[in-house]
N, C-alpha and C positions, 0 to 999 in steps of 0.2 A: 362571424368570428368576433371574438370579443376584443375591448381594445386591449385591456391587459395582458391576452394573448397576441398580439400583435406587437406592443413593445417587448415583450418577450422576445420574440424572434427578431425584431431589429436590432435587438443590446444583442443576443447570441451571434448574429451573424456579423455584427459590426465587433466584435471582439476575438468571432475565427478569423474575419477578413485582416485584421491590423498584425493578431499572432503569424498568420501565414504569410503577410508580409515583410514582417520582423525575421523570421525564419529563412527565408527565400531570401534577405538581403546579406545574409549573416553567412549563405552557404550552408547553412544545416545546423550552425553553433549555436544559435542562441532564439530561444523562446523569454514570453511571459510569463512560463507557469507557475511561479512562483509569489509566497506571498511579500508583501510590501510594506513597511511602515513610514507614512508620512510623517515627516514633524510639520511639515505647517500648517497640519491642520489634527495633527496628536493622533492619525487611527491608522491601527495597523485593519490589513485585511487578505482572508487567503486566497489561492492562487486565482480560484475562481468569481471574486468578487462577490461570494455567497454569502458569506460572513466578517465581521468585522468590529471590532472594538476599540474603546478609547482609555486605553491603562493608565493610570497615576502617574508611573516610571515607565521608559524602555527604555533597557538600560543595553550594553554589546561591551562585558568586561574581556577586559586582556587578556587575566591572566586568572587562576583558577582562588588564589587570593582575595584580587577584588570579586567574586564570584563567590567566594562565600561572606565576604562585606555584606553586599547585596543583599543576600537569602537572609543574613542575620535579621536585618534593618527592616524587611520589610514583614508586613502582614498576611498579604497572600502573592504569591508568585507561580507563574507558567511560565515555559521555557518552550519558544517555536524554533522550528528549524526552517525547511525549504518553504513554509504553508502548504504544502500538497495536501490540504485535509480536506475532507468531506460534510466534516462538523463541528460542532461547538467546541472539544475541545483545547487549543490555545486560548478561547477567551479569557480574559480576565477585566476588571476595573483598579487592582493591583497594581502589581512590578510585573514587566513582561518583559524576557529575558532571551536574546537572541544569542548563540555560542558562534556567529561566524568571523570574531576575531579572534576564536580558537580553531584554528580549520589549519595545524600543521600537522604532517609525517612526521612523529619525534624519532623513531628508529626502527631501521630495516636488518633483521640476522636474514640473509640472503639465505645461508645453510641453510639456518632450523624453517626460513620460509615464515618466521613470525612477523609482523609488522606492529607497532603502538603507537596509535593515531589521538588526535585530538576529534573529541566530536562532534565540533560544528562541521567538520569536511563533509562538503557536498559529497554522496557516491561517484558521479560524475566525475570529480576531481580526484577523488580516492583510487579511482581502479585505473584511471589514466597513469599517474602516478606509478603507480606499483607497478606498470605495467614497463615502466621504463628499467626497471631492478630485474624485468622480468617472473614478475609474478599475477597470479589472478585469484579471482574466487570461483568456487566451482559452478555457482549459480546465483543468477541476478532477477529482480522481480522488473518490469515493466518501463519502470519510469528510474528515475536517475538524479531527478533534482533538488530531493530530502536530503538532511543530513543524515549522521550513521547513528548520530544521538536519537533523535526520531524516528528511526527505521529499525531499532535496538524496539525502541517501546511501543510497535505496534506489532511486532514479530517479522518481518517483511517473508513473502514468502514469494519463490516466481515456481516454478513446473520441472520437475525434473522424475526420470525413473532413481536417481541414486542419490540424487541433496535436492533438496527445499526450500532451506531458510538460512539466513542471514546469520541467526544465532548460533548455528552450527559450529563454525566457525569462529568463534569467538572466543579467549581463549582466558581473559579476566575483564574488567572493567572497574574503572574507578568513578566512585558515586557520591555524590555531596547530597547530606541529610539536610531536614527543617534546619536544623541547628544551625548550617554553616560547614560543617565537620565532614572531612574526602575521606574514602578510605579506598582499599580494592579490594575489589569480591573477584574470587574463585569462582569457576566450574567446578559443582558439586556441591556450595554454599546455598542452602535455602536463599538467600537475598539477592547472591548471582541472578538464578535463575527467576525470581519474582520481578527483577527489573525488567526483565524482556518481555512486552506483552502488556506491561502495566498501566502506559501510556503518561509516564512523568509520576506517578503517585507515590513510588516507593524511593525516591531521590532523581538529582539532575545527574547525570550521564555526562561525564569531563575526559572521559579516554578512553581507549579502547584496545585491547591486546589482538589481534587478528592472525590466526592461521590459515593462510592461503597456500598453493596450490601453483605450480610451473602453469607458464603463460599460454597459451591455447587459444585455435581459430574454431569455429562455429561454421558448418555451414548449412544456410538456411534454405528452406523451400518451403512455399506455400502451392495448397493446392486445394481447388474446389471439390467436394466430394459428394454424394450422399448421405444424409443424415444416416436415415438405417442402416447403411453398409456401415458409417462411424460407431456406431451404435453396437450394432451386432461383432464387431471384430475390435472394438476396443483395446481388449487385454493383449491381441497380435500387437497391434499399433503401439500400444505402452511399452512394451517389451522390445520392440524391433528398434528404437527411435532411443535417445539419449534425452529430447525435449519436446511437447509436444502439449500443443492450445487449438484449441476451437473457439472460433466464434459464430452462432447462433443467428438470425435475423429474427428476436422476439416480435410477436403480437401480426405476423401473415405467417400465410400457410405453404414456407417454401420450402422445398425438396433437399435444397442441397445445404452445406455448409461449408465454411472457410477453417481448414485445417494447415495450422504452421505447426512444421518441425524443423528439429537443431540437431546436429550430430557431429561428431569430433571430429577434426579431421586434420592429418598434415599438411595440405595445400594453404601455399600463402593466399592472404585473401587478394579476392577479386581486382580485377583490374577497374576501375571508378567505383568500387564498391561504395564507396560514399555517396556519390552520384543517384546511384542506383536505389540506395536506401532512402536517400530524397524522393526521390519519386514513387515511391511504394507509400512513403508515408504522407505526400502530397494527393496522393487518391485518397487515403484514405480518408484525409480531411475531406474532399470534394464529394466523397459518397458518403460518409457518415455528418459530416458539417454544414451542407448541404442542400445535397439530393432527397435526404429521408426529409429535412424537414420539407423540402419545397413538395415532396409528396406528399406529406399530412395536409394543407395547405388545398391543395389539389384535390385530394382525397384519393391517392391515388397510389396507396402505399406498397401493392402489393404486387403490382406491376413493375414498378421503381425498384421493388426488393430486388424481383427474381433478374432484371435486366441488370441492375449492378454485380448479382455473382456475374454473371453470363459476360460482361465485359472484364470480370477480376479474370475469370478463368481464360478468356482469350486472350489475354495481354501477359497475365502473370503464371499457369498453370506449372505447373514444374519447374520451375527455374530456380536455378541456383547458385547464391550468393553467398562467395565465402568469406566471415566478416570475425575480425577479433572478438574472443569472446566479450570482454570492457563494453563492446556498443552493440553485439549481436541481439541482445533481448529490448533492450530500453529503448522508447518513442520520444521523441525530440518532439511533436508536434501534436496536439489534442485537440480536440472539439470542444467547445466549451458545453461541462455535463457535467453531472451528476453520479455519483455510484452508492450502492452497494451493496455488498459482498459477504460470504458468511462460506464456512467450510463446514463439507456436510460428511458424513461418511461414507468412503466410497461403496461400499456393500449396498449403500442405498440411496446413492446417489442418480440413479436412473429414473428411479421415481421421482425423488424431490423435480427434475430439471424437467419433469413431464408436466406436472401438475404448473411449475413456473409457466411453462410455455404457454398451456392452457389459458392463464390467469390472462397473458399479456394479448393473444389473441382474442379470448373473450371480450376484455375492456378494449381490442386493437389499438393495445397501447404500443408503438414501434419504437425499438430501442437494440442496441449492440447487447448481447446475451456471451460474453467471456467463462470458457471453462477449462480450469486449469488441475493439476494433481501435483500431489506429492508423497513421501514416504513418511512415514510415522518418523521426522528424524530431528524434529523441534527441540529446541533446548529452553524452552520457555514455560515458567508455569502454568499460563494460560493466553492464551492465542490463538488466530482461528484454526489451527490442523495441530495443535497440541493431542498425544498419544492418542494418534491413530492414523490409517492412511487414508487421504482426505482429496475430495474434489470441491476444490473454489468454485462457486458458481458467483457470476458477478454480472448487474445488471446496470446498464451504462447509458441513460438517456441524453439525450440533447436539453439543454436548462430551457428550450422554448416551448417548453411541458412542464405543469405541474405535474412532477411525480410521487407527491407524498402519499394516496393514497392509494397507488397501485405497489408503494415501496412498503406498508404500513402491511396490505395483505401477503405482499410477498412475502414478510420476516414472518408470518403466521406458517407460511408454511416452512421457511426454514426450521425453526424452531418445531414442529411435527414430526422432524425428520431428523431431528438431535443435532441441526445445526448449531456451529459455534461463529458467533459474532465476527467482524475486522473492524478493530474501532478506529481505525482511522477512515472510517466510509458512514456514509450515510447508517443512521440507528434507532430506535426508540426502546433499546433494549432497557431493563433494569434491574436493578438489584437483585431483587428474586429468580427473574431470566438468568442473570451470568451464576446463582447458587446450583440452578439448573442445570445448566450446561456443562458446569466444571466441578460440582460436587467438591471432593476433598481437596481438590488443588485449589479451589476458591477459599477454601477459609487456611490453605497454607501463605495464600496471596497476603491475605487480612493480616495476619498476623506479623508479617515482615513490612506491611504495609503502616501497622501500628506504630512499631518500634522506630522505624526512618520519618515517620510524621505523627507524631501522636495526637497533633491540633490542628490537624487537616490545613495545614498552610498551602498546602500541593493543589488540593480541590477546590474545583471549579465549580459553576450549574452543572454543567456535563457531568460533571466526576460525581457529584454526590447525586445526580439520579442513575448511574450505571454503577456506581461501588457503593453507594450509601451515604448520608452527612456525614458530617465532623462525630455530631451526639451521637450516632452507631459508633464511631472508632472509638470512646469513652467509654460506651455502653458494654461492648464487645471485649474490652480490655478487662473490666471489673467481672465481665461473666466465666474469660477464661483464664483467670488467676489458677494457676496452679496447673492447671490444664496441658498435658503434652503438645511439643507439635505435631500438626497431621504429617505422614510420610509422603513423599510424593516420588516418582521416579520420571530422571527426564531422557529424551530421545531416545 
């Protein structure tokens, strides 16, 4: 074993052991996963210690005023929320721009069920909240500790047979350009819907109109299954269930798989459902945090796999927890890893997730394999499960693995299989990949994207090798003078 793999798994496992401490002292509340900006020593970085920069400014304005001060004044500026990122994204050597002294509820119409939020609110805080007026959202993705600003601009999606996403729900949004200059965009507005998904490029995100939904328990079960039996009766199981995730043991050759489902229900939740949900996600750390790695280690990964279902199933096999919807989907507690994630078409998604499996077996690369669905019901112009119905596949290593070249062939075959990108996950996708993927809703993107930054103030290294430089947005401007815009239709 090499020594850089070796501190590798020291930093990983000294960083689950401190989080699961923190967590465990806290009672369930409070994690690390978030990102951080020191001043004493000027670098922010995100949640996972992956990445990291040293901005000119970081600035955390009040009010939406100073917040176009700032954008005026400065040169290039990025706008982070919770850090839950996977990649380069937030970086900048610029102004870096935090909204969480914008994180209030400005007003709830109980009737219409609307809500207008400020966007640094954490989700976390946001659905707690509304939860108190007695309202919810129909569907939540995973994790909880993003802002709405940030989970706006990478589409957020979680699993559902009847909603998906985040944007769904959304009912306007107010956006401050290069200029400085807030306005609100509509549903039904080209610029609306080009913010969602954009990743900060088409303006900063200062509010948020929200139609939610009477407040609702969840009750969850997980249960160990057969791969094939999951396989072969999918479409029963989509149908039968209101939510509904798998996860995979990539790269050994085991039988079974871990399927969670959700379902509505009137029963108040459980009695220490809290309790309960600790401890579901305190194994999970203990077998994925770990066990998998102390079997790479071992070599011994595929024994370690199949005894971990085989303890999930005997401890946890059908049981069920009835949990408010606000905390039923999201994970308080991670493994320190890597993702990512691309939405594939579900028509053809059985292949893509074969040929994954293959890859991660062949290389015996061992990692958590997440697969998730939705409905063609995105309101964004480009996102991973933008028009059509879509299964998430998400590949979720332990960082005490270099995974860049087993993640480099995996997006080869996303991408074979008309996958669409999650840019807030791990990527090497580019300019010509995202022309691909999203054809005319990509250059409806461009073009909204022109108009709200026309000097690429917004772009980053990241942004101009996934959207293109600054000199494209000029180049692109002078080619489509006169030029209609593309049409696009959303959810």
């Amino acid at each position: 074993m090499t020594l850089d793999r070796i501190r590798r798994i020291a930093r990983t496992w000294r960083i689950n052991t401190l989080n699961t401490a923190v967590y465990v002292a806290s009672g369930g509340k409070t994690t690390l996963h978030e990102g951080r900006f020191a001043r004493w020593c000027g670098t922010w970085r995100n949640w996972s210690r992956t990445y990291e920069c040293q901005p000119a400014r970081f600035e955390r304005p009040g009010t939406e005023e100073e917040l176009g001060r700032i954008v005026r004044e400065s040169e290039k500026v990025r706008v982070v929320g919770g850090g839950h990122s996977f990649n380069r994204c937030p970086l900048t050597q610029g102004t870096l721009i935090s909204l969480d002294a914008q994180a209030r509820i400005l007003d709830v119409d109980v009737e219409r069920r609307v809500v207008r939020v400020q966007a640094g609110i954490r989700l976390r805080d946001f659905t707690r909240q509304i939860l108190e007026h007695g309202l919810s959202l129909p569907v939540l993705g995973s994790t909880n500790a993003q802002s709405l600003g940030a989970l706006i601009g990478t589409d957020l999606h979680g699993t559902g047979k009847s909603h998906g996403f985040l944007s769904e729900q959304v009912l306007s949004l107010r956006v401050m350009n290069a200029a400085g200059e807030a306005r609100t965009l509509v549903r039904g507005t080209p610029e609306f819907h080009a913010v969602a998904g954009s990743i900060g490029t088409c303006g900063v995100v200062t509010e948020l109109e929200m139609q939610c939904v009477p407040a609702f328990n969840l009750e969850k079960r997980l249960e160990v299954v057969p791969r094939r039996w999951a396989e072969d009766h999918l479409e029963e199981v989509l149908n039968t269930h209101d939510h509904v995730s798998f996860y995979y043991v990539g790269g050994v050759d085991a039988e079974h798989i871990r399927m969670n489902v959700w379902n509505r229900t009137t029963q108040p939740p459980s009695h220490l459902c809290h309790v309960r949900k600790m401890g579901l996600e305190l194994m999970d750390m203990l077998l994925s945090g770990y066990l998998l790695g102390l079997s790479r280690v071992l070599m011994l990964t595929e024994p370690f796999a199949k005894v971990g279902l085989f303890f999930m199933k005997l401890t946890q096999q059908g049981r069920r927890t009835v949990l408010p919807m606000c905390v039923a989907f999201a994970r308080q507690l991670f493994y320190h890893h890597d993702e990512i994630e691309y939405g594939v078409p579900f028509a053809r998604h059985q292949q893509c997730l074969q040929e994954v499996l293959e890859l991660l077996e062949r290389r015996r690369f061992v990692c958590i394999v997440e697969v998730r669905f939705t409905p063609a019901t995105s309101m964004a112009t480009v996102g991973p499960g933008v028009g059509r119905r879509t299964c998430f596949i998400e590949l979720a290593p332990s960082l005490s693995v270099d995974s860049s070249a087993v993640f480099e062939e995996a997006e080869q075959i996303f991408l074979k299989y008309g996958g669409q990108v999650h840019l807030g996950k791990a990527t090497r996708a580019r300019e010509e990949d995202m022309e691909r993927m999203y054809g005319v809703r990509w250059h409806a993107l461009r073009t909204v994207q022109r108009a709200q930054d026309p000097d690429g103030k917004f772009v980053n290294d990241f942004v101009a090798r996934v959207f293109g430089p600054t000199r494209r947005l000029e180049e692109s401007r002078d080619e489509d003078e006169g030029t209609p815009e593309p049409a696009v239709s959303w959810g």
